[in-house]
N, C-alpha and C positions, 0 to 999 in steps of 0.2 A: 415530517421529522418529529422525533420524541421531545417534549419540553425538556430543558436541564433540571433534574436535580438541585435545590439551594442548599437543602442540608449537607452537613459533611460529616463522612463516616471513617471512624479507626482506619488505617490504612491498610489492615488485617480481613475487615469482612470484603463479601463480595456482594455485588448490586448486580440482578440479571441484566443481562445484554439487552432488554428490552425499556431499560430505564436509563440507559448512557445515551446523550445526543452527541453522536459522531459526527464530526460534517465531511471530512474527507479521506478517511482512510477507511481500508478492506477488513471488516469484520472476521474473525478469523472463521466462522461456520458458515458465515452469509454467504461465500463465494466459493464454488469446486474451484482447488485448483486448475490453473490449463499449464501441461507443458510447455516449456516455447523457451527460444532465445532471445536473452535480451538484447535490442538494437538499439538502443539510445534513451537518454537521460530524461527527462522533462521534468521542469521547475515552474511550480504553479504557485501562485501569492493573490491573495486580494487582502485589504487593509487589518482585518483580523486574523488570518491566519496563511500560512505559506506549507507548503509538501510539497513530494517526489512522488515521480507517475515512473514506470518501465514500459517503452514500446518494446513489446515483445510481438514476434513474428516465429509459427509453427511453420512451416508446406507438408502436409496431409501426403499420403502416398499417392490420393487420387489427383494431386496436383493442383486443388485449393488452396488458398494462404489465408491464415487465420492473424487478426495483429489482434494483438490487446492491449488495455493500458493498466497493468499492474502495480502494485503498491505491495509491502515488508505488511505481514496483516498483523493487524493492533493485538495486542495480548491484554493488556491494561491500558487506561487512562482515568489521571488523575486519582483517586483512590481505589478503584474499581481494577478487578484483576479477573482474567480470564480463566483461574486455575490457582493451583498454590504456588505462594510465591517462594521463592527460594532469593536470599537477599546475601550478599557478601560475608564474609567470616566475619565475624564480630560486631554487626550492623544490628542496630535492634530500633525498630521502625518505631515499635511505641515510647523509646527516648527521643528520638530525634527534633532535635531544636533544628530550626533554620540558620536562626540570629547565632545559634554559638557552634553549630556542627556544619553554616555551609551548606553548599550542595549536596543535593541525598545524592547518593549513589544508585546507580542503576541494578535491578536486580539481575542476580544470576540467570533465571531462570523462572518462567510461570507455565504452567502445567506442563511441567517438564522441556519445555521450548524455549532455547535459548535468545537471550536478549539482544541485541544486536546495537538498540541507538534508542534514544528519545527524541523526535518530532513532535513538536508542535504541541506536547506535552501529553503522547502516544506513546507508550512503549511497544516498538517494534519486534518482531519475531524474524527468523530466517526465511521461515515460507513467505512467499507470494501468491498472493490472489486479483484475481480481475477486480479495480478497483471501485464500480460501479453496475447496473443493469447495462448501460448501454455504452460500458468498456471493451465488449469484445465482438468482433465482426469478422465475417470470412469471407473471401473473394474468390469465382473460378477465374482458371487461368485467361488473362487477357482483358481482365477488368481494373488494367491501370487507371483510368481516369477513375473511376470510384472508388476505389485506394485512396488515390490523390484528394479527392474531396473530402471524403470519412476524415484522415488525418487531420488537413486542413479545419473541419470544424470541429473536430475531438478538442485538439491540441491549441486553440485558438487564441486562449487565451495565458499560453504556456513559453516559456525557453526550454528549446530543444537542443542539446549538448548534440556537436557533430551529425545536424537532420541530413543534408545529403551525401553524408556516406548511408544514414539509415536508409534514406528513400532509393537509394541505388539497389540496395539488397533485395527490396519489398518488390522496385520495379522488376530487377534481374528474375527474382520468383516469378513474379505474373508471368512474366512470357516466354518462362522458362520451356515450355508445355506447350507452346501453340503450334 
């Protein structure tokens, strides 16, 4: 992992992506998108910091099932932006007081991708990407129980919004084909 940064910079310039320490969100160039449907929620926290995973689940024509666990990929954090920022009508970043303006506002827009939410002090984008290396795995048909395992220690340390309707789906896939 990158050391943090202590200095702090105008909230204008930009810091390369290889001087940010990320600890749990999707880089937006680190990761090729993967198509897929999202099947369920997952809520991940350990005592400094808390995120959103997406169990997404492709099936391949040739009848493989692909799940991954994706995340909104990061555009900025903290003064660090992935692109130009584009900030609300009338919002001017180098006045902005905390103590007398409050919460900043979210930007419109960073390299032309719109904003969506701030996490954990991430600013999120529309696209999703595989949230890690070893976030996305594929199964041929009738390899439930290694579905069942993958997830089980993917997700281990997670709340899964509605898991057996997801694991219905992923099962139904696998043996869709046999």
């Amino acid at each position: 992992m990158v050391e943090a940064e202590t200095s702090r910079q105008p909230l204008t310039e930009q810091k390369p992506r290889e001087q940010i320490a990320f600890q749990s969100w999707p880089i937006a160039s680190k990761h090729v998108p993967v198509p897929c449907q999202v099947i369920a929620t997952a809520h991940f926290s350990t005592m400094a910091s808390s995120w959103t995973e997406y169990l997404c689940m492709e099936v391949c024509p040739d009848g493989r099932v692909e799940l991954s666990s994706q995340g909104h990929e990061v555009l900025g954090y903290g003064d660090w932006f992935d692109g130009e920022v584009v900030w609300p009508e009338g919002f001017d970043p180098e006045k902005y007081d905390p103590e007398e303006d409050g919460d900043m506002p979210l930007p419109v827009s960073v390299g032309g991708q719109k904003i969506i939410q701030m996490e954990d002090g991430a600013y999120l984008g529309e696209g999703m990407r595989p949230h890690s290396d070893d976030s996305t795995t594929t199964f041929q048909p009738g390899e439930v129980e290694e579905a069942r395992e993958w997830l089980a220690s993917y997700y281990k340390d997670a709340h899964i919004d509605d898991f057996p309707t997801a694991w219905a789906k992923v099962e139904e896939a696998l043996r869709q084909r046999l």
